[in-house]
C-alpha positions, 0 to 999 in steps of 0.5 A: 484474492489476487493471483495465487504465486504472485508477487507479494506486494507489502503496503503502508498505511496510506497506500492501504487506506486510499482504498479503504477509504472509498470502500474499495477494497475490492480493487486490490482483490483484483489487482494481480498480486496478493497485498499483505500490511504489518502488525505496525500498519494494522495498529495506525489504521487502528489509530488514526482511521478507526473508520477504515478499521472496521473495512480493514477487519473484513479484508483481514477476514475475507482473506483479502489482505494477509497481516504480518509480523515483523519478527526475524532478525533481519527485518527487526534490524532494518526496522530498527534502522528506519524507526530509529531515523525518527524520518518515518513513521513505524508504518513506513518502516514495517514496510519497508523493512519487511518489504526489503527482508523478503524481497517482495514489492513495496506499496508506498506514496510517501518520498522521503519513504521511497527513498529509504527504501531504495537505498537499502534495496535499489531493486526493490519494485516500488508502487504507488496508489497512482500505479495500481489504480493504472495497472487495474485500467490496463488489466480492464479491472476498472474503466478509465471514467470509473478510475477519474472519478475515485481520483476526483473523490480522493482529492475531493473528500479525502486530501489525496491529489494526484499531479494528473488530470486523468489517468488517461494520461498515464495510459 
């Protein structure tokens, strides 16, 4: 698991499933915070990337992930303001709702998510896939040719592109 007291880091599905993917949970193993998902990220994991469940599964098990509820007052009530909005899906909201309830760092691609999210927390601390995957090449976690490729896989064979031609240039 990332390192212990760190910075929690509560990410959505799309961030998550990036990894799942390409079978490299391990990459966020390695990255130097611990990342937890919502019940509401686990379920459209469980829904729409039933492939990715299974990954998911072990990740839960292994202690790799943590999965939490949003269940206190005052992440139901930042969740019910986001998913009332019908902008973003339960998973976004979970996150962000949660992520913003306890100040912990959100993992998240989507916009029109990273928007809401920061008017209701302006400090929150927002990552990417693009961020993580650039803080393990500079944590030596991975090597930049390594990075490139699972870049080029993720445009290839699962739709994700990153405006970059290498992660070089974010080094």
């Amino acid at each position: 698991m990332g390192a212990e007291g760190s910075v929690i880091v509560i990410t959505d599905t799309s961030v998550l499933v990036n990894f799942l993917r390409i079978d490299r949970i391990d990459l966020i193993v390695r990255y130097p915070s611990r990342f937890a998902i919502t019940d509401h990220v686990a379920a459209e994991i469980t829904d729409h990337y039933p492939d990715q469940r299974v990954r998911l599964d072990a990740a839960l098990a292994a202690g790799s992930i943590e999965q939490l509820s949003v269940s206190g007052d005052v992440e139901l009530d930042l969740f019910r303001q986001l998913s009332e909005t019908h902008r973003l899906g339960l998973g976004e909201s979970a996150a962000i709702a949660y992520a913003c309830a306890h100040g912990h760092a959100l993992a998240i691609d989507d916009r029109t998510a990273i928007k809401q999210a920061r008017r209701l927390r302006p400090e929150l601390v927002v990552l990417g896939t693009q961020d993580i995957m650039v803080q393990l090449i500079r944590d030596g976690a991975i090597k930049l040719d390594e990075a490139d490729r699972i870049k080029g896989a993720w445009a290839t064979e699962h739709r994700f592109l990153l405006a970059i031609a290498s992660f070089s240039e974010l080094l």
